[in-house]
MDAnalysis code that builds the backbone (N, CA, C; Angstrom):
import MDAnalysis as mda
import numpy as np

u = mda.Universe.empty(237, n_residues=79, atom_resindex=np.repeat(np.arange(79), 3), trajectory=True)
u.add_TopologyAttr("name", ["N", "CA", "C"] * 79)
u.add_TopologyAttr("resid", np.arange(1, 80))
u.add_TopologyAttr("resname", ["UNK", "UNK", "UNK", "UNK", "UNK", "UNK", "UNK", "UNK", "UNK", "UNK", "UNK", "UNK", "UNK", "UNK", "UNK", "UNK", "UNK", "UNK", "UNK", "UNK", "UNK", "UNK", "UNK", "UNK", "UNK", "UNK", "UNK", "UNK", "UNK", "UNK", "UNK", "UNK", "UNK", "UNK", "UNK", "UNK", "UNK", "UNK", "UNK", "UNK", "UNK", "UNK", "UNK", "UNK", "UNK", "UNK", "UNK", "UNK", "UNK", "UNK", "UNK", "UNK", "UNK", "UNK", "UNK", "UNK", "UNK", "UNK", "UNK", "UNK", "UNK", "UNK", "UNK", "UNK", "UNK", "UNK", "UNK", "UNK", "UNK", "UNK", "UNK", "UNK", "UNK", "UNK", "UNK", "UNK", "UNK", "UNK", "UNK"])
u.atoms.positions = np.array([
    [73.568, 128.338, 74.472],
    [74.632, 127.467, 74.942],
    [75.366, 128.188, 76.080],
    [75.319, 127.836, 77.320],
    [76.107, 128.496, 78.409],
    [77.846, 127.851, 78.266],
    [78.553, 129.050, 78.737],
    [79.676, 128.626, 78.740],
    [80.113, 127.555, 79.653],
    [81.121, 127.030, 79.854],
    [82.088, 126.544, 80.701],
    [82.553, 127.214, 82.356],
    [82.561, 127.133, 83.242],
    [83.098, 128.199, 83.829],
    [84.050, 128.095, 84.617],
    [85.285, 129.027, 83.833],
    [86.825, 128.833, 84.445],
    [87.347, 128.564, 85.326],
    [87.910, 127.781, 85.871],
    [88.176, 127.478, 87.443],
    [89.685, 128.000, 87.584],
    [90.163, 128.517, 88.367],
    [91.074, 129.309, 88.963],
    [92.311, 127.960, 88.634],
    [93.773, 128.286, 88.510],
    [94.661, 127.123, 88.139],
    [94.693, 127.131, 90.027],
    [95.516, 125.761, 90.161],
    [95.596, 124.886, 91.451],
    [96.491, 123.705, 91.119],
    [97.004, 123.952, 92.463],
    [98.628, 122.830, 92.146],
    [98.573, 122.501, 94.543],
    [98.438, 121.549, 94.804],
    [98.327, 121.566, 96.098],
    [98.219, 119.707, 96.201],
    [98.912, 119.582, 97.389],
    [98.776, 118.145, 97.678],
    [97.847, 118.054, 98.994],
    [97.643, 117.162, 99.152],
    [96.473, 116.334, 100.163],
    [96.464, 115.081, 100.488],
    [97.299, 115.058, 102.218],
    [97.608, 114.333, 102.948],
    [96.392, 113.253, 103.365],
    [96.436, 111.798, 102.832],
    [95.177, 110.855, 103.778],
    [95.908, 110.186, 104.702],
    [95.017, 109.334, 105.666],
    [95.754, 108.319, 106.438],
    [96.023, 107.108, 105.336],
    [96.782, 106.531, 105.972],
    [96.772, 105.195, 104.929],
    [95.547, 104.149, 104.875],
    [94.394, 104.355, 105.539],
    [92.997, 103.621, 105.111],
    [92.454, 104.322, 104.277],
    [92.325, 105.798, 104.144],
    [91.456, 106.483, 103.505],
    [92.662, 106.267, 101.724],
    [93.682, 106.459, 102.077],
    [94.766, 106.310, 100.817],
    [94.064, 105.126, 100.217],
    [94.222, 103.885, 100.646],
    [94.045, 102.624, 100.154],
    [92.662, 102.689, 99.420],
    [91.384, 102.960, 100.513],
    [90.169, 103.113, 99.988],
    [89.986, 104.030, 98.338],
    [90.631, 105.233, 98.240],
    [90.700, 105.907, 97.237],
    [91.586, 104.921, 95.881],
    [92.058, 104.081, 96.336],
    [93.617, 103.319, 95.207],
    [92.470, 102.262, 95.012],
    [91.682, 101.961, 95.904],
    [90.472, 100.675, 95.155],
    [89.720, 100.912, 94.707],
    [88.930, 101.830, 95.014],
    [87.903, 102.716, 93.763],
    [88.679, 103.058, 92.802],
    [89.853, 103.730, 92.673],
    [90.420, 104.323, 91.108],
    [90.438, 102.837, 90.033],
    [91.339, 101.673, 90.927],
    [91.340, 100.399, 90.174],
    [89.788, 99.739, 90.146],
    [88.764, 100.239, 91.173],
    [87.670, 99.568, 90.371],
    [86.838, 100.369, 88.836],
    [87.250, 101.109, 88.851],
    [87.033, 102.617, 87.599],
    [87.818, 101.688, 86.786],
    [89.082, 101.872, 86.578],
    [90.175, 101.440, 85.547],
    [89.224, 100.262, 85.074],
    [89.536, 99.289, 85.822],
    [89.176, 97.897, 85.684],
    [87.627, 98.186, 84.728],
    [86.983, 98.712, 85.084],
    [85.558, 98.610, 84.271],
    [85.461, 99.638, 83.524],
    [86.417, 100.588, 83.010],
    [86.352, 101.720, 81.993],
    [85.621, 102.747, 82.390],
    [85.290, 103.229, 83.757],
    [84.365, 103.947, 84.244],
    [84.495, 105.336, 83.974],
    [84.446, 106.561, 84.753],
    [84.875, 107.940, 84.826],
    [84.810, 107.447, 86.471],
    [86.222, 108.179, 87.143],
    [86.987, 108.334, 87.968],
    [86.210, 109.349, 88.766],
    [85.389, 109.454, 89.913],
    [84.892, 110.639, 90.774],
    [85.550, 110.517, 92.138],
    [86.514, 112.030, 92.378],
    [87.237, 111.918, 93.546],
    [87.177, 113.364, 93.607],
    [86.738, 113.607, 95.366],
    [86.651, 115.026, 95.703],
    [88.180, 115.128, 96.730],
    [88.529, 116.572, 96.155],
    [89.837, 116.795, 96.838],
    [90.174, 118.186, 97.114],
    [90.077, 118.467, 98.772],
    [90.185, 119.776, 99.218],
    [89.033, 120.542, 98.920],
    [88.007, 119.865, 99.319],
    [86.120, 120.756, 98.977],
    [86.347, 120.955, 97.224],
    [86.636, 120.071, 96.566],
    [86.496, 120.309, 94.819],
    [86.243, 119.081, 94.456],
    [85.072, 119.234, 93.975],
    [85.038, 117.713, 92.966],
    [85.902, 117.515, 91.939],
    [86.065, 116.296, 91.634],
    [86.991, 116.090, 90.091],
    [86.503, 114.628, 89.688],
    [86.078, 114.766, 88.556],
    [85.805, 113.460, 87.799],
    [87.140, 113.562, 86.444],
    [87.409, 112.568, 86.773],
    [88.622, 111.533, 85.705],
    [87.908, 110.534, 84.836],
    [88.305, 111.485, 83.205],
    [87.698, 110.411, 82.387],
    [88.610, 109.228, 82.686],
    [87.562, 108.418, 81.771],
    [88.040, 106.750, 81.606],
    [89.670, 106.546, 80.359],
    [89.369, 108.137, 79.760],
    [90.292, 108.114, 78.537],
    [91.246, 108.777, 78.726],
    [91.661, 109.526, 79.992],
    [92.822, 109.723, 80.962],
    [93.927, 108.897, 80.835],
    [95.227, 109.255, 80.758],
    [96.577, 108.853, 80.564],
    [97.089, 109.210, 81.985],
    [97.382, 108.003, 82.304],
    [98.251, 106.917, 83.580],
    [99.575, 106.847, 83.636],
    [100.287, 107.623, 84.324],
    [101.626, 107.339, 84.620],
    [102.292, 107.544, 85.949],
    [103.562, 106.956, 86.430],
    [103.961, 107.262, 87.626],
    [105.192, 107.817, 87.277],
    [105.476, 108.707, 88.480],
    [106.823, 109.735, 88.277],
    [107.901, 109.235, 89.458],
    [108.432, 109.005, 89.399],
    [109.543, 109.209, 90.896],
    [110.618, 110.281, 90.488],
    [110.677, 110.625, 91.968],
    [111.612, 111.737, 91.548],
    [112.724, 111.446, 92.605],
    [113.630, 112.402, 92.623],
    [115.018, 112.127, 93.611],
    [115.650, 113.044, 94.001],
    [116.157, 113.926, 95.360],
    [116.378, 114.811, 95.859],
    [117.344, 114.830, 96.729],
    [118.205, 114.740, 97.092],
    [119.125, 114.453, 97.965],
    [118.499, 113.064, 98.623],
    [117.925, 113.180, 99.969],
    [117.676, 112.255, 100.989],
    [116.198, 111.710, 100.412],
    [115.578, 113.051, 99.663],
    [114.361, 112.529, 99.642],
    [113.538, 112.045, 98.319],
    [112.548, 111.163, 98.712],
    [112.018, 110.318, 97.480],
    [110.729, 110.876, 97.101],
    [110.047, 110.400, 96.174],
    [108.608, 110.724, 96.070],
    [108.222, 110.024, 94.760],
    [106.987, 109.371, 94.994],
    [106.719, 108.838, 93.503],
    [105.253, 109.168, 93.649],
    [104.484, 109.860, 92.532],
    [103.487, 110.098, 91.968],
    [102.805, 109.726, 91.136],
    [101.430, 108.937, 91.563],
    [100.448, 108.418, 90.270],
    [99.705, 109.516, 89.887],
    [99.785, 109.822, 88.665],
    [99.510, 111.121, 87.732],
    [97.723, 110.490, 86.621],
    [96.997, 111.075, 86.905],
    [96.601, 111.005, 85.440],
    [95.984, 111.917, 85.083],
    [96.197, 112.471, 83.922],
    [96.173, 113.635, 83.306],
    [94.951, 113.613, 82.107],
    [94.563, 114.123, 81.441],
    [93.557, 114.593, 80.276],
    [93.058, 116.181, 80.220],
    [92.223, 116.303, 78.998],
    [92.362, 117.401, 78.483],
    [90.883, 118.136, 79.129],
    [90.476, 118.935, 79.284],
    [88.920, 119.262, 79.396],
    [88.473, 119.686, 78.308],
    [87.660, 119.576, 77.432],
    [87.016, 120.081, 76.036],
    [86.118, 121.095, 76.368],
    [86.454, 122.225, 75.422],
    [85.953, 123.172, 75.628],
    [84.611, 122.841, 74.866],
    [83.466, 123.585, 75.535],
    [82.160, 123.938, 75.235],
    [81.656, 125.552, 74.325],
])
């Protein structure tokens, strides 16, 4: 049985234009919509999002400035 192999922690955002934004927000809702697994590469890293991923949005508030974040989160199972 080969292990798993650890990937370094990572916290970084990644700027699209707003076509490439949109394009990525219609694939995630065509995933949702059909219970799929979620495949989105970000900053040369793949990432697949199970279907059993927990969905939420954050806004936050800062003086002048706003920000709201679609989050979805899950666990990776260890091997």
């Amino acid at each position: 049985m080969t292990k798993r192999k650890v990937k370094p922690e990572r916290d970084l955002e990644k700027a699209y234009s707003t076509k490439n934004f949109v394009t990525k927000l219609r694939r995630l809702a065509d995933s949702l919509e059909q219970r799929k697994r979620f495949r989105i590469q970000i900053a040369g890293e793949r990432i697949s999002v199970p279907s059993h991923a927990i969905f939420n949005i954050e806004h936050e508030r800062e003086g002048n400035n706003e920000e709201i974040e679609f989050q979805m989160k899950w666990v990776v199972p260890e091997k």
